[in-house]
C-alpha positions, 0 to 999 in steps of 0.5 A: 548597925550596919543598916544605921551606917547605910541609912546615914551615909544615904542621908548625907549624900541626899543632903549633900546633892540638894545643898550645891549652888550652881557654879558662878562665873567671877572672871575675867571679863569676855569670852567668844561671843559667836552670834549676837542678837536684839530681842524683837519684844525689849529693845534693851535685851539683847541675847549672845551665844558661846563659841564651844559646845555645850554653847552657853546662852547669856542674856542682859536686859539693860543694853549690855550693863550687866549679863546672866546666864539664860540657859545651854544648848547642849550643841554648837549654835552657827546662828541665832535669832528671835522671831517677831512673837518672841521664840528663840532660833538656833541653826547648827550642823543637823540639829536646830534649836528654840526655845519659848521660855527667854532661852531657859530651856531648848528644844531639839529639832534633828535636820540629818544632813543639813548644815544651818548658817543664818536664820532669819523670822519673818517680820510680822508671822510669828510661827515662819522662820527661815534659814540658809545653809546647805544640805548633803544629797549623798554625793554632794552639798547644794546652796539650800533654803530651809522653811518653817511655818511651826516655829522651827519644829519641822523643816521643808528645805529647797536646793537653790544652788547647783552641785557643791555650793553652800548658803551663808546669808538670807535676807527677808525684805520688811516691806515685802517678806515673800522677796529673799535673797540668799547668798553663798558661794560654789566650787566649780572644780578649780575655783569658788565663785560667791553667788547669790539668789533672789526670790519674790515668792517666798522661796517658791522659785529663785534666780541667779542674780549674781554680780557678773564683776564678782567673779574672781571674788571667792565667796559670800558670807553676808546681804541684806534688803532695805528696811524701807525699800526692797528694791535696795540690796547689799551684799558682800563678797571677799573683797568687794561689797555690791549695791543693786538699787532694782532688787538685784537686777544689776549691781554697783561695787561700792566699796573695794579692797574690803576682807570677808564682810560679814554679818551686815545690817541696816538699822531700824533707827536709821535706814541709811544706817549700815554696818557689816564685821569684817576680820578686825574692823567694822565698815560703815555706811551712812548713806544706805551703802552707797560709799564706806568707811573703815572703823576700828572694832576696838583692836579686836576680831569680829571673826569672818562668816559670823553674823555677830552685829546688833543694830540697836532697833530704836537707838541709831546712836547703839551698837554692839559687836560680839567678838572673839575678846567679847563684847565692844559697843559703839555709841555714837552710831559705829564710828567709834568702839570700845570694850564693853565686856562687864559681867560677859563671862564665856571665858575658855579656861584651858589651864589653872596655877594656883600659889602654893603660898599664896592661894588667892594669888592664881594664873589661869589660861584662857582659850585664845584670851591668853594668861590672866592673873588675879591675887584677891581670888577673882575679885580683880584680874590682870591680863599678863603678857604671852611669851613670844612664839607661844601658843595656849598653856595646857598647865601651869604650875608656881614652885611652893618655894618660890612664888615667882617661879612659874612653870607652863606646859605649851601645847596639848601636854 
């Protein structure tokens, strides 16, 4: 008898755990999107990256109309990228992440003492990734330059920069892939000044090219080369961005009062086409930098030092900005953005209140999104004004007696 008991209990749990379906996203919309990019094989899928860990990858294959869950990577991705024969890159703190099969499954590399902040693939060697970053000596962190020729699977690095500096951007030329430059910032003891490094052997040696005007200027978080001339560089510092037109041997300040461009782009579509993210804005070039614009991001924020920008590669018309609200799109080449955030779910649900007397009718919070309430039980969600002064709920409750009361614990509870 009691063998037939357990031989039944077993059965049921056996049954049990191969009937579950996967959890299912139903809302809201949006979520930190922390890095965005374009697939180097359909120009209508486009890849995004959750800002927690396990960092969720999601995928749409019709420019942005509707989006699936790819897979996980069991750590936090800092940078992305798919290289030119179609692998998946992902840089983060030690680790480094790719992926062969459209983000389904991940290897991980481990980079002990080594911090990845841009990745960048070679445009035409499919198996050649690079990275910027920095790396830790034992006493101190230096501006590093990291290389792969196996896909990701192995690493050499080299310190370009001098003691206590950090790498934030790397940019490839298109047209003459052995010239880089890579730019960061140092702390020399009082204060930290951006910094930015050219190379035109593919990382064999590099110089300082920094603007002497940018100085004062803090740090570097983005740059980037022409596709169509290496001589035409860009780069960006806290307040300014910069334009050298004979690869870096001086610079231009094109565009003053600027705050921590980020994440520039030319487009593929229009070589005179530029983009970069800034705090809450987007700042757009039409003539290859040479003079800018500032545009609305929607009345979102894009997120200092992220690299979350697509230019669509053969639309100059698409865009699309991976924010801390989700997804915005441009269709008119960056002049104008707007919410486009269907089927985006990356949402942080930090607490739960369900009506005792009304089970459909539920209010979650969301992790910096802030109060949302749905009364179809997920069908339709409505965002709800946040009390004055206050920061995430740890808990909600609804009284049983009365629906309309509603109970929040601020805080970390």
């Amino acid at each position: 008898m009691k063998t037939s008991l357990v031989l039944f209990i077993l059965s049921l749990i056996t049954t049990i755990g191969t009937s579950y379906a996967d959890w299912e996203g139903i809302g809201p919309d949006g979520g930190e999107l922390r890095s965005l990019f374009q697939s180097t094989q359909d120009a209508a899928t486009i890849f995004g990256f959750s800002d927690y860990s396990p960092s969720r990858v999601v995928r749409t294959t019709d420019t942005g109309a509707s989006w699936t869950v790819a897979g996980t990577l069991t750590g936090m991705e800092y940078c992305s990228a798919m290289g030119a024969g179609g692998t998946l890159y992902a840089g983060g703190g030690a680790e480094f992440y790719y992926s062969t099969n459209g983000g389904a499954s991940w290897t991980t590399v481990s980079c002990p003492n080594t911090y990845f902040y841009d990745v960048t693939p070679h445009p035409t060697a499919a198996s050649t990734v690079y990275g910027a970053g920095f790396m830790y000596s034992g006493s101190y962190y230096t501006l590093c330059f990291m290389q792969s020729t196996n896909g990701g699977a192995s690493w050499n690095y080299t310190s370009v920069g001098p003691a206590n500096s950090y790498g934030y951007s790397l940019a490839v030329s298109k047209t003459n892939p052995a010239v880089m430059f890579i730019s960061g910032y140092a702390y020399t003891g009082s204060t930290y000044v951006p910094k930015i490094y050219r190379t035109p052997n593919s990382g064999v040696s590099w110089t300082d090219v920094t603007p002497a005007a940018s100085s004062s200027e803090s740090f570097s978080y983005t740059t980037a080369v022409s596709p169509v001339d290496q001589n035409l560089v860009l780069m960006g510092t806290m307040y300014s961005i910069y334009r050298s037109t004979n690869c870096g041997a001086s610079w231009t300040t094109v565009a003053a009062g600027v705050t921590n461009p980020s994440g520039m782009e030319f487009s593929l579509a229009d070589a005179n086409l530029v983009m970069c993210c800034g705090d809450t804005v987007v700042y757009r070039s039409a003539n290859a930098g040479l003079t800018w614009s500032t545009v609305s991001s929607g009345g979102v924020s894009s997120g200092k030092g992220t690299t979350a920008l697509v230019l669509h590669r053969t639309s100059p018309t698409l865009a699309f900005l991976g924010s801390t609200d989700g997804l915005c799109r441009s269709t008119d080449g960056g002049q104008t953005w707007a919410m486009y955030n269907d089927g985006v779910h990356l949402c942080e649900v930090l607490a739960i209140g369900v009506t005792p007397s009304q089970p459909s009718r539920i209010f979650l919070q969301l992790g910096t999104q802030g109060i949302w309430l749905t009364t179809n039980n997920g069908t339709s969600w409505t965002h709800l004004t946040t009390p004055l002064e206050c920061g995430d709920f740890c808990d909600i409750v609804v009284k049983s007696s009365d629906p309309n009361c509603v109970l929040a614990l601020e805080g970390l509870g």
